[in-house]
C-alpha positions in Angstrom: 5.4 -11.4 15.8 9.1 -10.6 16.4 10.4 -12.8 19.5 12.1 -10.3 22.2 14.7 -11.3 24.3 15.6 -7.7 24.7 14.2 -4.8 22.5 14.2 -5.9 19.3 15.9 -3.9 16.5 14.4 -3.3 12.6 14.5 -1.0 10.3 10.9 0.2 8.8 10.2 0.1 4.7 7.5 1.9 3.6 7.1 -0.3 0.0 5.4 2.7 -2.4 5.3 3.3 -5.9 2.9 1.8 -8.9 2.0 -1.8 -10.2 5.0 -3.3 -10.4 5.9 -2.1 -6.9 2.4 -3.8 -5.8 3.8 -7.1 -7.6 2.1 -8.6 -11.1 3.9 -11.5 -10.5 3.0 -14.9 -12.6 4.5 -18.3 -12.7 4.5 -20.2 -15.7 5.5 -24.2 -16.8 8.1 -21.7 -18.7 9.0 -19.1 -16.4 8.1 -21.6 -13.5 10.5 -19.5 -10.7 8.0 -18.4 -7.6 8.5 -16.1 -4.9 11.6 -17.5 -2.2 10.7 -18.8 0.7 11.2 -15.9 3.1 14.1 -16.2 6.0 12.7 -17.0 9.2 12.9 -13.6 11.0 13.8 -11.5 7.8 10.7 -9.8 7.6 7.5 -8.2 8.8 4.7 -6.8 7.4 2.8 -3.9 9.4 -1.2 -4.3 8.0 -2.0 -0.6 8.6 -5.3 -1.1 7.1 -6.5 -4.9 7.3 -4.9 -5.8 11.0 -3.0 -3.1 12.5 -2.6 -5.2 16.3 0.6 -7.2 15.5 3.3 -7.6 13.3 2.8 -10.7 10.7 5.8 -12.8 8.7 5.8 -11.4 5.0 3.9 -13.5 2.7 2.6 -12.8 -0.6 1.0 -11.2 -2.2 2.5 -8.5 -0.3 0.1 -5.8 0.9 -3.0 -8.2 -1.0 -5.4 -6.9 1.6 -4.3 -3.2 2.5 -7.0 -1.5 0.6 -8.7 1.8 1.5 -11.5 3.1 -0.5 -10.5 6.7 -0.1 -7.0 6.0 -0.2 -4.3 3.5 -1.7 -6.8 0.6 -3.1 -4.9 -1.9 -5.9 -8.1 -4.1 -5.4 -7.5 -8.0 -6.0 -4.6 -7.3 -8.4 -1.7 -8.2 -6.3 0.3 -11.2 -7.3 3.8 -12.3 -6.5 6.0 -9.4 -5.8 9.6 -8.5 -5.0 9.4 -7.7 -1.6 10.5 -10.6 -0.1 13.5 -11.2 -2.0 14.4 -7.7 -1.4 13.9 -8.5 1.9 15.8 -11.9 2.0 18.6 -10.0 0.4 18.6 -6.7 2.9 18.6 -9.3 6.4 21.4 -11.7 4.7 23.4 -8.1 4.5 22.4 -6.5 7.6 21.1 -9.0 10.1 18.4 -6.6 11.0 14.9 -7.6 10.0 12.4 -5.3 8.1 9.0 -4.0 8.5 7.2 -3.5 5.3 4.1 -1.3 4.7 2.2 -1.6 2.0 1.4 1.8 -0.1 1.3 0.9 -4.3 -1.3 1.6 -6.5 -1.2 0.0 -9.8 -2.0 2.5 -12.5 -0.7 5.8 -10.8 1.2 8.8 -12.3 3.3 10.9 -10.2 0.8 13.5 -10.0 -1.5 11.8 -8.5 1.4 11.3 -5.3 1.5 15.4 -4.5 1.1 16.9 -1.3 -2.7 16.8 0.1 -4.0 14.0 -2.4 -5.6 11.2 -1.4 -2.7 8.3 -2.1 0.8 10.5 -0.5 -1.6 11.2 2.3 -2.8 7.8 3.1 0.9 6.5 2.8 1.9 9.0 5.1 -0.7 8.2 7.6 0.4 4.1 7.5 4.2 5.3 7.9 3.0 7.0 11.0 0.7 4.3 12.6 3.9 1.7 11.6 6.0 4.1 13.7 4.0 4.6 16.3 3.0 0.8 16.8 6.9 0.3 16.7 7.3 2.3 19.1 4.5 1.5 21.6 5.4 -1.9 21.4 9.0 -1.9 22.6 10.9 -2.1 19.9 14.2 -0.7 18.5 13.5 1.9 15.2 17.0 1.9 13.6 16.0 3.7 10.2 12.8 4.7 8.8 12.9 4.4 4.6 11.1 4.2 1.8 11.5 1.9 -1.3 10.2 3.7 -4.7 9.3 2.1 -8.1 6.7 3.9 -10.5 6.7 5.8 -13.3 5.1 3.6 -16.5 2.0 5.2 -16.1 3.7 9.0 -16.7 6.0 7.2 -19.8 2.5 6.8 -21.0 0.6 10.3 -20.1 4.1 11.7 -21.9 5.3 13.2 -18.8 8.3 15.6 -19.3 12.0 14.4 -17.5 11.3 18.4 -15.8 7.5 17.7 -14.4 8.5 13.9 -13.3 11.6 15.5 -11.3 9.5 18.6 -9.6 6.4 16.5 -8.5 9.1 13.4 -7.8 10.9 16.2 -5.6 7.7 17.7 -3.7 6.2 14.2 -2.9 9.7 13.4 -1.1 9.7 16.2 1.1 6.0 15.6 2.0 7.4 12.1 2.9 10.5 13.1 4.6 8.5 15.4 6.4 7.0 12.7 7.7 10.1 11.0 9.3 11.4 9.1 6.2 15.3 9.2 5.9 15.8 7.9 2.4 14.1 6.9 -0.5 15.4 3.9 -2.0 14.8 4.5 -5.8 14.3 1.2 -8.3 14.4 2.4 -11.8 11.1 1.5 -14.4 11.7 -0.6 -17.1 10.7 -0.5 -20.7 7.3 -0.4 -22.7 6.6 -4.0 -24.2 3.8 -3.4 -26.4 3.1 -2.3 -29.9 1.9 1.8 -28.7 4.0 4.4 -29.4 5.1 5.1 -25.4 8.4 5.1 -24.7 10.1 5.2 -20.8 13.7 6.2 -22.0 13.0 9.7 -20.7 11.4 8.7 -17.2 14.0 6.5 -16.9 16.5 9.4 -17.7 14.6 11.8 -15.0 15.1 8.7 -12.3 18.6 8.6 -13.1 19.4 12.4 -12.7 17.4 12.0 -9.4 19.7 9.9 -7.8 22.6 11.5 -9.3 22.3 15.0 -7.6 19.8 14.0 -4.7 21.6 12.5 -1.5 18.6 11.2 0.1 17.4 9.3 -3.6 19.4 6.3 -3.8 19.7 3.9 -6.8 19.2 0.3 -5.8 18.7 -1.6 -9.2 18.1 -0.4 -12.7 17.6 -4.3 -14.2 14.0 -3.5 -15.0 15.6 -2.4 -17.9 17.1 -6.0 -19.1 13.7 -7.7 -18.9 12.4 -7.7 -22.1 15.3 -8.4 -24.0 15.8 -11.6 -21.9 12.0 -12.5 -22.5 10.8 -12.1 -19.0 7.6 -9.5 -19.2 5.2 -10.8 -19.3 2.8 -8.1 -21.0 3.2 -4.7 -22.2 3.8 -3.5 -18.7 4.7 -6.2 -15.7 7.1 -9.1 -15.6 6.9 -12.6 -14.7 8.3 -13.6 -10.9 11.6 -14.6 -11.7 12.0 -10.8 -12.6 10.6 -9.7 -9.7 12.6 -12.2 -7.7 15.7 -10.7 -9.5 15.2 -6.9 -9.0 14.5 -7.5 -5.3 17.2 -9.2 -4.3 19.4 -7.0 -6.2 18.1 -3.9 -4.7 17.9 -5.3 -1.1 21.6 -6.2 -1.3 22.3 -2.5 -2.7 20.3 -0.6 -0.3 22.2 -2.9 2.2 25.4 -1.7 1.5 24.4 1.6 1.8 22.8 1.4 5.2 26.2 -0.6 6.1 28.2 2.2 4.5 26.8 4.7 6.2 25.7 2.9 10.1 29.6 2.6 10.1 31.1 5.7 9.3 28.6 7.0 11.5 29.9 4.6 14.4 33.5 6.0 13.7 32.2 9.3 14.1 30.8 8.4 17.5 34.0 6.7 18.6 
């Protein structure tokens, strides 16, 4: 738990999206890079599901035992993920620690994150115990986000740019609905295998997203570099040091903007 001299200020991450949001994560003698050791005080997870008394230091597999049957349930196939180099990378910017909540399902298409199904409604409910524990316990709610990665499950379905963009759209306004401010947006990667999919066009509707939404923010797009450099590690996922990479490039980006944004918001108040 968070020591309090005073009330403690953090800002609350809801971590949602697909499988390599969940973390695949694998260390090899060649690819031997692991997860970072996490900054003492960085970072918090919030077990809505599996221990929702207390606040516990991030370790991973992030989110390994938040499973609900009728809900969000990845099983045992969390590995090493990129929350807590995104993490690392958002405190070393900010100084303020994060809470994370765990909300991926490996596997899932954006349809299956619309308004009144089971996985969006689930999420929503852990963003709102999160909040409410937050709150009931003293401490100091800066900003209430959410950090999105998914979308290699609809490059396979062959998911139109137009459909990913409309059910994208309707499940952020369920979740803004809900109290989040912004959705932090990391960009999906491309297909590794020897199939006929191809992500260019998801990628495309992720882009446009962020381009013309204020509240969709684009925090790292290196996904895409991955398999040229050799670090997928299957069709799909990617070995740590990837994960390690995309993390701490998107928690410095979505750092700047917070900083961008908590100061010009200061000057306005001055």
């Amino acid at each position: 738990m968070i020591e309090k001299k005073e009330k403690a200020q953090v800002d609350l991450f809801l971590f949602m999206g697909q499988s390599n949001m969940a973390g695949r994560g694998l260390v090899t003698k060649m690819r031997a890079q692991g997860v970072p050791p996490l900054i003492e005080g960085a970072g918090y997870e919030y077990r809505a599901v599996s221990a929702p008394g207390r606040l516990y230091a991030i370790v991973e597999p992030f989110g390994c035992c938040e499973n609900r049957s009728d809900g969000i349930d990845d099983g045992n196939m969390k590995t090493g993920s990129l929350v807590t180099a995104f993490v690392n990378a958002y405190y070393e910017q900010t100084g303020v620690p994060v809470v994370g909540v765990s909300a991926s399902k490996g596997g899932s298409a954006i349809a299956q994150w619309q308004p009144g199904g089971a996985f969006l409604t689930d999420a929503m409910g852990r963003f709102r115990d999160a909040v409410r524990y937050l709150d009931e316990n003293g401490y100091e709610l800066r900003h209430k986000y959410m950090l999105w990665c998914q979308g290699e499950t609809d490059g396979d379905l062959g998911t139109s740019a137009e459909q990913y963009r409309q059910q994208f759209k309707r499940m952020l306004e369920e979740m803004k609905r809900a109290g989040v401010e912004t959705c932090f947006l990391i960009r999906i990667g491309h297909y590794n295998g020897a199939g006929p999919q191809d992500y260019s066009e998801i990628m495309a509707a992720q882009d446009v997203l962020a381009s013309v939404r204020e509240d969709v923010v684009m925090v790292s797009t290196a996904f895409a570099e991955m398999k040229e450099r050799g670090l997928m590690k299957d069709e799909f996922h990617y070995y740590q040091q990837a994960y390690n990479e995309v993390g701490a490039e998107a928690g410095r980006n979505t750092a700047y903007f917070v900083n961008k944004n908590f100061n010009s918001e200061t000057k306005k108040e001055k």
